[in-house]
C-alpha positions, 0 to 999 in steps of 0.5 A: 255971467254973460248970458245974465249982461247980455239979457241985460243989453240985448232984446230978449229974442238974440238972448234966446237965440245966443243961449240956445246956441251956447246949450249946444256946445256945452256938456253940462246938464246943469249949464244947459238947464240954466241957460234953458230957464234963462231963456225963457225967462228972457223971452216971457214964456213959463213953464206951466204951474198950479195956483191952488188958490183960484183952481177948483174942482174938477182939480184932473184938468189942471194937473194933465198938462203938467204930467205931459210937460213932465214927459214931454217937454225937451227943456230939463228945467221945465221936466223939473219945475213940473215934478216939484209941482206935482210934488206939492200936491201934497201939502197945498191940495185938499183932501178932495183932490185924490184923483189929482194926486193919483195922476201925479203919482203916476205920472212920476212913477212912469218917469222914474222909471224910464229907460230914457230918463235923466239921472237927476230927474229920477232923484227929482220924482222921487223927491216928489213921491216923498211929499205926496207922501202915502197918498202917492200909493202901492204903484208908486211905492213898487216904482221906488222900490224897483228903482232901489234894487235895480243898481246895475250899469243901464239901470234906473238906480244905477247912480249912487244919489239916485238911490239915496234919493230913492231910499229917503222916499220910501220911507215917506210913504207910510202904509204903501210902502209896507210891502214893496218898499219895505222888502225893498229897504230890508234888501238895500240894508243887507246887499247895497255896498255904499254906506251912504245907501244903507244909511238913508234904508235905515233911516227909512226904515224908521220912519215907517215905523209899525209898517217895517214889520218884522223883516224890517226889524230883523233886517235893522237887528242884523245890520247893528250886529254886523255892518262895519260902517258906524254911521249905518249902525247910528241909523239903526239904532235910531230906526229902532228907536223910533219904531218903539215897542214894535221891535219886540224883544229881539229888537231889545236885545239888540239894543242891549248888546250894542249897549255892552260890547260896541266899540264906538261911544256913540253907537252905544249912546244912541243905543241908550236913547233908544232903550229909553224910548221903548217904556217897559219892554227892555223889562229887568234885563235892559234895566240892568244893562243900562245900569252897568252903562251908567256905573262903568261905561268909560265915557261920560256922554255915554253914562249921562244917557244912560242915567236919562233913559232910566229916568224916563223908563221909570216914569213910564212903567210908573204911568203904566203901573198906575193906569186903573182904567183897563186899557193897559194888559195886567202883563204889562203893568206886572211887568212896569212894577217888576221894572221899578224894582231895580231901579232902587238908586232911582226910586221916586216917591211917587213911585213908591206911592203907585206901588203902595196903592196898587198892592192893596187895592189891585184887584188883579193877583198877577199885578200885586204878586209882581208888586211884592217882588219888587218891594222885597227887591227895593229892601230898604229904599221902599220906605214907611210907606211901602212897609206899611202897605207889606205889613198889611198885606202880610195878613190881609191879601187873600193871595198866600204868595203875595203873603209870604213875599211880603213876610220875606220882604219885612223880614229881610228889610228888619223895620217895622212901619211908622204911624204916620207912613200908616195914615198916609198909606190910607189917605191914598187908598181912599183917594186910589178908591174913588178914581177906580172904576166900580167892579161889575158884577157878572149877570147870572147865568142864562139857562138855554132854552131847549135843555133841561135845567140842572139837577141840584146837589147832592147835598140838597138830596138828602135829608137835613136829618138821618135818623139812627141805625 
């Protein structure tokens, strides 16, 4: 507040030389950057910035003062406003100004880095390298990752917010972290002993979501079944959610198992939302565990996600049952109609519609034999539309297992289909026909050249009639 009254009645040069002289004497890093950026403004002088409007190519020229000023000014605020700078190539800079964004990144990294370097302008670049985001690179990626798991006293990430910092980073970075940050993140996940830092890896972790690759998945499905911190678990719970399907079936089961048997309510609430996230891959076996959760879980918080997560897998597996067009793998859609199957207190019509339609019109045997399962495990909730497609197929599949489950279906649900479930079934078949795309019919077979063609059977070898013994 002095410093402030006197730039007010004073020339600018004594407010120049009276903080200047204050900034000796005092032992706050962050009073001497204040006094710092006051004098300069008191006196007129800036440090140097980028006006993405007026500067054009080539954009390397302008960016060169900015990295030097980042080593070398002897005033923190100027070192920070030139990294924040940097930072905002990011999102102002086009697509044409890789070169720049590469000078940057390098510029930042040597400052990380830095044996030299202030804490708070390690936290400061690496918040940079976060906006630059993956167009920062492999090196810088490497830098961060360095910086994370090098923790001892002396060491760049020696500070505990120099870390967080840095782990937030890496998860920005996308595909150039997927090597060095990743493994760097696995690391802090499993060795770092502040909470906080293991949070922010987790939480790191997911945002790269494909690119954590399986150590990043193992090192998540690790951490939920023994870190003690509950927010950690929160993280990874989530991280494993926003990876998605990525995660696999161990990522599933994991998930599952903390649905059941953690003790914290909201552990297993994010436990349930991310269940809900990953469509069919939980298969019956997450379907089941998220049943149990929504029938006994002792907090209703807990039950209504439960109840929401099994919404949203039924009307994923309905949309991926549905999808005629080849994109989706028949495992995946056998899988989806299996999946429909338990959720009977759920069902909706149109899933029993998608249902219906693709156990007579699929042409896939894997796909309608899974639909049969599911219709005779629904029993009575599959209503007259889906007795009506049992019934046709009991007699008319060409596949005998789909024949026989949708006998024991019919015989265990003991109706039998009603006229009017019947003449809708056909409506949607003609309707399910027209959006199909046309079988194609295989060319036939090219005989290579070179070899001789095949003899004929040998049926076609003997005469059409044999005459008496």
């Amino acid at each position: 507040q002095g410093l402030q009254q006197l730039r007010v009645l004073t020339s600018p040069p004594f407010v120049d030389i009276a903080a200047r002289c204050q900034l000796k004497h005092h032992a706050s890093a962050e009073m001497r950057w204040s006094g710092e950026a006051l004098a300069d403004q008191a006196c007129g002088t800036t440090p140097p910035t980028l006006n993405f409007d007026t500067i054009h190519d080539p954009f390397s020229t302008h960016i060169t003062p900015i990295a030097q000023d980042l080593h070398t000014s002897p005033y923190a605020h100027r070192r920070w406003n030139a990294s924040q700078t940097i930072g905002s190539l990011g999102s102002h800079a086009s697509d044409k100004h890789v070169d720049a964004r590469v000078e940057g990144a390098e510029a930042l990294s040597r400052t990380l880095l830095h044996k030299d370097a202030e804490n708070y302008m390690r936290w400061q670049t690496s918040q940079s390298l976060a906006q630059l985001g993956p167009s920062a690179g492999h090196k810088s990626a490497t830098s961060l990752a360095q910086c994370l798991l090098q923790r001892k006293p002396g060491q760049p990430g020696a500070e505990v917010y120099v870390r967080c910092g840095v782990a937030s980073s890496i998860g920005k970075l996308g595909e150039a972290a997927k090597d060095n940050g990743v493994f760097a993140l696995a690391k802090a996940l499993e060795t770092e002993r502040h909470a906080t830092v293991r949070q922010r890896a987790a939480a790191s972790l997911g945002e790269l979501g494909a690119h954590a690759g399986n150590l990043g998945i193992q090192a998540l499905v690790a951490a939920l079944r023994r870190d003690e911190d509950i927010i950690v678990r929160f993280r990874v719970c989530e991280a494993l959610g926003q990876i998605g399907s990525h995660i696999g079936d161990i990522g599933a089961a994991a998930l599952m198992l903390a649905l059941g048997r953690d003790k914290d309510a909201g552990v297993r609430l994010r436990a349930a939302t991310s269940l809900g996230l990953l469509a069919d891959l939980p298969g019956e076996a997450g379907v089941e565990a998220l049943l149990r959760a929504w029938h006994k879980d002792d907090r209703s918080h807990v039950r209504e996600q439960a109840s929401d997560s099994l919404d949203k897998i039924l009307t994923a597996c309905t949309e991926a049952l549905d999808e005629v067009s080849g994109n989706t793998h028949a495992f995946v859609r056998g899988r989806s109609a299996k999946i429909i199957g338990r959720l009977g207190a759920k069902l909706q019509d149109r899933s029993v519609e998608v249902l219906a339609v693709n156990l007579i019109n699929d042409c896939d045997v894997h796909v309608r034999r899974r639909i049969a399962e599911a219709f005779d495990a629904l029993g009575p909730a599959c209503s007259d539309l889906g007795i009506a497609a049992l019934a046709h197929c009991m007699s008319e599949d060409s596949d005998v297992y789909v024949q026989w489950i949708a006998t024991q279906a019919l015989g265990s649900i003991g109706l039998t289909a009603q006229a009017a479930a019947a003449q809708r079934l056909k409506l949607l078949l003609e309707e399910d026909a027209k959006r199909r795309p046309p079988p194609q019919e295989s060319p036939p077979p090219v005989q290579p050249q070179g070899l001789e063609p095949p003899e004929p059977p040998v049926e076609q070898l003997l005469p059409m009639e044999v005459p008496p013994v």
